[in-house]
C-alpha positions in Angstrom: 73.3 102.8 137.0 76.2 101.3 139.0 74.1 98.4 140.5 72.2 97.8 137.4 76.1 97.1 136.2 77.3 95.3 138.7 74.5 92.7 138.7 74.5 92.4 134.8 78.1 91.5 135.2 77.3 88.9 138.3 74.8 87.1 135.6 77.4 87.2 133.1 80.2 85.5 135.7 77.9 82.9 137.3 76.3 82.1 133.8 80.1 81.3 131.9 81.8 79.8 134.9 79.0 77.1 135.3 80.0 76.6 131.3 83.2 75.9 131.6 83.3 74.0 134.8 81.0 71.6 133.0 82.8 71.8 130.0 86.0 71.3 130.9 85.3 68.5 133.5 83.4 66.4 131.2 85.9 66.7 127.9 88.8 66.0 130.5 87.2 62.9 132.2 85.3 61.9 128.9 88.4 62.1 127.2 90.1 59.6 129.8 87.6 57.5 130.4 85.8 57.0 126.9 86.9 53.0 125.5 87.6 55.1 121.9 90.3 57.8 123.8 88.0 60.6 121.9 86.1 63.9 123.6 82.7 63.9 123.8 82.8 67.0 121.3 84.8 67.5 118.5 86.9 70.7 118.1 84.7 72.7 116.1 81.5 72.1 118.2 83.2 73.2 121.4 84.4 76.4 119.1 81.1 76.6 118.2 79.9 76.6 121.8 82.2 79.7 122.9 80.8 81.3 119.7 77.4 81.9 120.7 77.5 81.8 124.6 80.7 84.1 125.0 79.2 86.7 122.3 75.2 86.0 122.3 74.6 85.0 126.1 77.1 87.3 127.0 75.1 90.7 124.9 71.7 89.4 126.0 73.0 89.1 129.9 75.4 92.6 129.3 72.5 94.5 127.9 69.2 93.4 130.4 67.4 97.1 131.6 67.6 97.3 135.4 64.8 96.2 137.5 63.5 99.0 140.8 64.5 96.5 142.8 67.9 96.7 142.9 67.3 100.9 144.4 65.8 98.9 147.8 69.1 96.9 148.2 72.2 97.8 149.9 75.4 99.1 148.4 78.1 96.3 147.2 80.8 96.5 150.1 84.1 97.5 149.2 85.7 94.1 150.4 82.8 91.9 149.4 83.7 89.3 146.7 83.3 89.5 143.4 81.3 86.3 142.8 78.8 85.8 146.1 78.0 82.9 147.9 74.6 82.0 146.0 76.7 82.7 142.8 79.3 80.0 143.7 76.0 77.3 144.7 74.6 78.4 141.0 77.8 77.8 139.6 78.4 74.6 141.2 75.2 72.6 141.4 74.3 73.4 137.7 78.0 72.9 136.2 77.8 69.1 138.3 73.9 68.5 136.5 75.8 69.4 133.0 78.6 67.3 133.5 76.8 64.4 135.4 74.2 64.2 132.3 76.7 64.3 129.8 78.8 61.5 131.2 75.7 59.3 131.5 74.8 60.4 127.9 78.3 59.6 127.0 78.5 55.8 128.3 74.8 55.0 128.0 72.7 57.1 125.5 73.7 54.5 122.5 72.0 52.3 124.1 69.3 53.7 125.6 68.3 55.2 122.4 69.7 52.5 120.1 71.8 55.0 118.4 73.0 53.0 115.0 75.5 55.3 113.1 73.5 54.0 109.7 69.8 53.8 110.5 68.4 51.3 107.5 71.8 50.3 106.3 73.1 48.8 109.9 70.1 47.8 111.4 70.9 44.7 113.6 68.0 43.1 111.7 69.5 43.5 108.5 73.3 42.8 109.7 72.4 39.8 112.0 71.4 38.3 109.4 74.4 38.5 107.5 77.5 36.2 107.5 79.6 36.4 110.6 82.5 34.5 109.6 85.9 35.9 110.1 89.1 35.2 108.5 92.6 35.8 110.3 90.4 38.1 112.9 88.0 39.9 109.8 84.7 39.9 109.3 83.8 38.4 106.0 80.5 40.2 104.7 81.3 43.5 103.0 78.2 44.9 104.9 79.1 44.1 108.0 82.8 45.2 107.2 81.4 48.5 105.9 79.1 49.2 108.8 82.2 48.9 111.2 84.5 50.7 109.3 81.9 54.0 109.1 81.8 53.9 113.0 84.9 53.7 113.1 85.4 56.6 110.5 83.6 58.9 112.8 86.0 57.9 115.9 83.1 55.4 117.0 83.2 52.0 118.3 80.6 49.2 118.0 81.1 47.2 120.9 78.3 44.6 119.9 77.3 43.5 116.2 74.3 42.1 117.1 73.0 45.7 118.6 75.2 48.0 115.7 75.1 50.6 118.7 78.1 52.9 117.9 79.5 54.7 121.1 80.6 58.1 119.8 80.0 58.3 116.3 78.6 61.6 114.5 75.1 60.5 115.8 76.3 59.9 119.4 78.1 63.3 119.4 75.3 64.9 118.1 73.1 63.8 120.9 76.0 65.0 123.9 76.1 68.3 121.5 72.9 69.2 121.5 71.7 68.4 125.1 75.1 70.4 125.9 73.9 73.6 124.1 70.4 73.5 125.4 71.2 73.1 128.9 73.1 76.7 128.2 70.1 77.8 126.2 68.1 77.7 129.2 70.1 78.4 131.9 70.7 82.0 130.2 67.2 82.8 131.5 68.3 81.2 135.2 71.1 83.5 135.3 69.2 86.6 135.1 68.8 86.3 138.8 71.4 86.6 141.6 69.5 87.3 144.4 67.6 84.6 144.7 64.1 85.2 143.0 61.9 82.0 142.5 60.5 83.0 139.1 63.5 83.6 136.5 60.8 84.8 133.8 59.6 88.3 135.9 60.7 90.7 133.7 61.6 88.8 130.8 59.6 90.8 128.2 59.8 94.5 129.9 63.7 94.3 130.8 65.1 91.4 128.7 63.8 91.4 125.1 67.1 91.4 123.7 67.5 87.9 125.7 64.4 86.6 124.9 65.2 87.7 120.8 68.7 86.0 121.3 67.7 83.6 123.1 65.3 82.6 119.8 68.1 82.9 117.5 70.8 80.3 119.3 67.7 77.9 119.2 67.6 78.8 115.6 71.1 78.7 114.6 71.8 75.2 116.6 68.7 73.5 114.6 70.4 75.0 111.8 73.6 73.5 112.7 72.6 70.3 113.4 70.0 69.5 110.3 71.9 71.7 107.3 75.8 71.9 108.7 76.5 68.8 108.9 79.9 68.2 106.9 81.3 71.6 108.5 79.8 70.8 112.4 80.5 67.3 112.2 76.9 66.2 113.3 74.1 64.6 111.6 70.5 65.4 111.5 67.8 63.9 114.8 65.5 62.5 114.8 62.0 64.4 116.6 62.5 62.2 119.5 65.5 63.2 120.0 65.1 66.2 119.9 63.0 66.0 122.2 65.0 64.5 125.0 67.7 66.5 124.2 65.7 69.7 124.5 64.0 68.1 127.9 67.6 67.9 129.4 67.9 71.3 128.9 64.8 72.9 130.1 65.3 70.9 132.9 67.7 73.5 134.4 64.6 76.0 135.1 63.5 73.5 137.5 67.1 72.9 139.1 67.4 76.9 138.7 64.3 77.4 140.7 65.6 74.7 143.6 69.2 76.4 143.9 67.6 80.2 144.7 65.1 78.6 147.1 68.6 77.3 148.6 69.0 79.1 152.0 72.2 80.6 150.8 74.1 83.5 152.9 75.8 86.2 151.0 79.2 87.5 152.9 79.0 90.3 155.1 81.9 92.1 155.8 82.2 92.5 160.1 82.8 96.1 159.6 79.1 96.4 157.7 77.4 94.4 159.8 78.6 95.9 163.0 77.4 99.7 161.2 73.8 98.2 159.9 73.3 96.7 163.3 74.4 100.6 164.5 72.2 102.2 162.2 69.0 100.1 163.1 69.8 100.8 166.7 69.9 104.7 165.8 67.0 104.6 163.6 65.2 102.7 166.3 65.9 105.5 169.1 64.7 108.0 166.6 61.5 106.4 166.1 61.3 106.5 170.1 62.2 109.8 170.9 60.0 111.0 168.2 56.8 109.0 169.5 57.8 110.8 173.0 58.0 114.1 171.8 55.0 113.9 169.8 53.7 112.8 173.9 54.5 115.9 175.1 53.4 117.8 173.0 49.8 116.6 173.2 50.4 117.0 176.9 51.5 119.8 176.8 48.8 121.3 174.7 45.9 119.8 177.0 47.4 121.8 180.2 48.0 124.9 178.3 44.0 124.8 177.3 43.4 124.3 181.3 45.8 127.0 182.4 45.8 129.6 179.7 43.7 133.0 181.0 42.9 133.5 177.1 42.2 129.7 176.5 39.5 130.0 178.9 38.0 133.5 178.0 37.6 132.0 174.6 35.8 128.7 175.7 33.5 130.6 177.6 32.8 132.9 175.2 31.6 129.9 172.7 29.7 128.4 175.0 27.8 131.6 175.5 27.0 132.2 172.2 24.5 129.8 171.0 22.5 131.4 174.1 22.9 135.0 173.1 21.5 134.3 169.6 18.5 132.6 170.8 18.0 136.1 173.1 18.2 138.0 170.2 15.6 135.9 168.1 
């Protein structure tokens, strides 16, 4: 039972830490860099995020049944570290994809999927074609006017009226938000192994149903969030294509889960263990040896008593004699 809670733990640590080395980096840089001075997430959606992965993740990882194999490994050393070195290159490499795809989501996903804070309304078709005239620095045309000011509203910024793209509007935000969550999503099933297993779905419906039911439900509750919460969340409903990029960012971590454990990572070994394993091979190997020669002699030993033993003999003889004698008295 100890093991079984010492790894669940492990899956927990690795699992959170990559969160919030993500999440802090990027809504600290973002934040710093953006042109509008606003964080890629609002308030409420990063609240939102601790919600479900501190409580949800957290259960599904806390509660997984624990696998035989963990009765073939080694104890934990007393001085080993809490979080291991293949814990720390999980951590790491999939905290830097999170961040790295949220920044480039964050200074180019307007315009790579024309993200126009009004579709219809704000179309550059519809706008360009409206009067561009400006007096004492202000657009003229009330629709023009109007579809600047509700990018603006939502702490968005249209850089270029003849694209409408709004950089960090509700639709913007929505896109970084979701990719964000799903990216967790998935790496909950990465986490549930620490010692470098290839395939992080063994076991999923034996040992981790409560996972694979919670990992339903955040699915659930985010789709949720996104199309019916809208005023409350601050996001506004996708498009199917975007969803559909944004989920593809986020099952991308099983393939970057599956490259970091094929990593040829070293766990620490304390001196003091690794001097007694090599101790205890080197005893277990003598063992085997002397056994092998005792087992030797005895054989030996056995095949000279049947050649000197008086009785040994008088028995042999007396079996050879025999099929003789019953033919006599036939």
């Amino acid at each position: 039972m100890g093991p079984a809670v010492n790894d669940n733990i492990k899956k927990f640590l690795q699992f959170q830490l990559a969160i919030n080395f993500a999440g802090v980096g990027f809504t600290i840089v973002g934040s710093l860099a953006s042109d509008t001075s606003k964080e890629p997430m609002t308030p409420v959606q990063l609240l939102w995020l601790n919600l479900i992965m501190d409580t949800l993740a957290a259960l599904s990882l806390a509660t997984e049944l624990p696998e035989d194999a963990c009765l073939q490994r080694h104890p934990v050393f007393k001085v080993a570290p809490l979080i291991t070195n293949r814990m720390w290159s999980f951590i790491g490499i999939h905290g830097a994809y999170q961040f790295t795809i949220i920044m480039i989501l964050l200074f180019k996903a307007h315009i790579w999927f024309n993200l126009i804070e009004i579709p219809g309304t704000c179309d550059p078709g519809i706008v360009g074609a409206f009067n561009q005239a400006k007096i004492n620095g202000t657009y003229v045309d009330a629709t023009l006017k109007w579809c600047l000011t509700q990018c603006k509203l939502h702490g968005g910024e249209i850089a270029d009226i003849n694209t409408m793209q709004c950089q960090q509007g509700t639709l913007h935000t929505t896109v970084l938000f979701n990719a964000f969550i799903f990216c967790q999503v998935f790496n909950v099933i990465n986490s549930r192994k620490i010692y470098g297993e290839w395939n992080p779905l063994e076991g999923a419906i034996s040992r981790s149903k409560n996972l694979m039911i919670i990992f339903s439900l955040i699915g659930g509750l985010q789709a949720l969030s996104v199309e019916l919460f809208g005023n409350f969340m601050q996001t506004t409903p996708l498009t199917w294509q975007l969803w559909l990029i944004t989920l593809g960012f986020g099952a991308f971590e099983i393939i970057l889960g599956i490259f970091v454990r094929a990593l040829p990572v070293q766990d620490f070994v304390p001196d003091q263990a690794a001097e007694k394993a090599a101790r205890e091979k080197e005893r277990h190997k003598n063992f085997d040896s002397k056994d092998h020669h005792s087992d030797t002699s005895s054989a030996v030993g056995m095949v000279s008593r049947l050649g000197t033993d008086p009785s040994l003999k008088r028995s042999n003889s007396i079996l050879k004699r025999r099929p003789s004698m019953n033919g006599k008295s036939s």
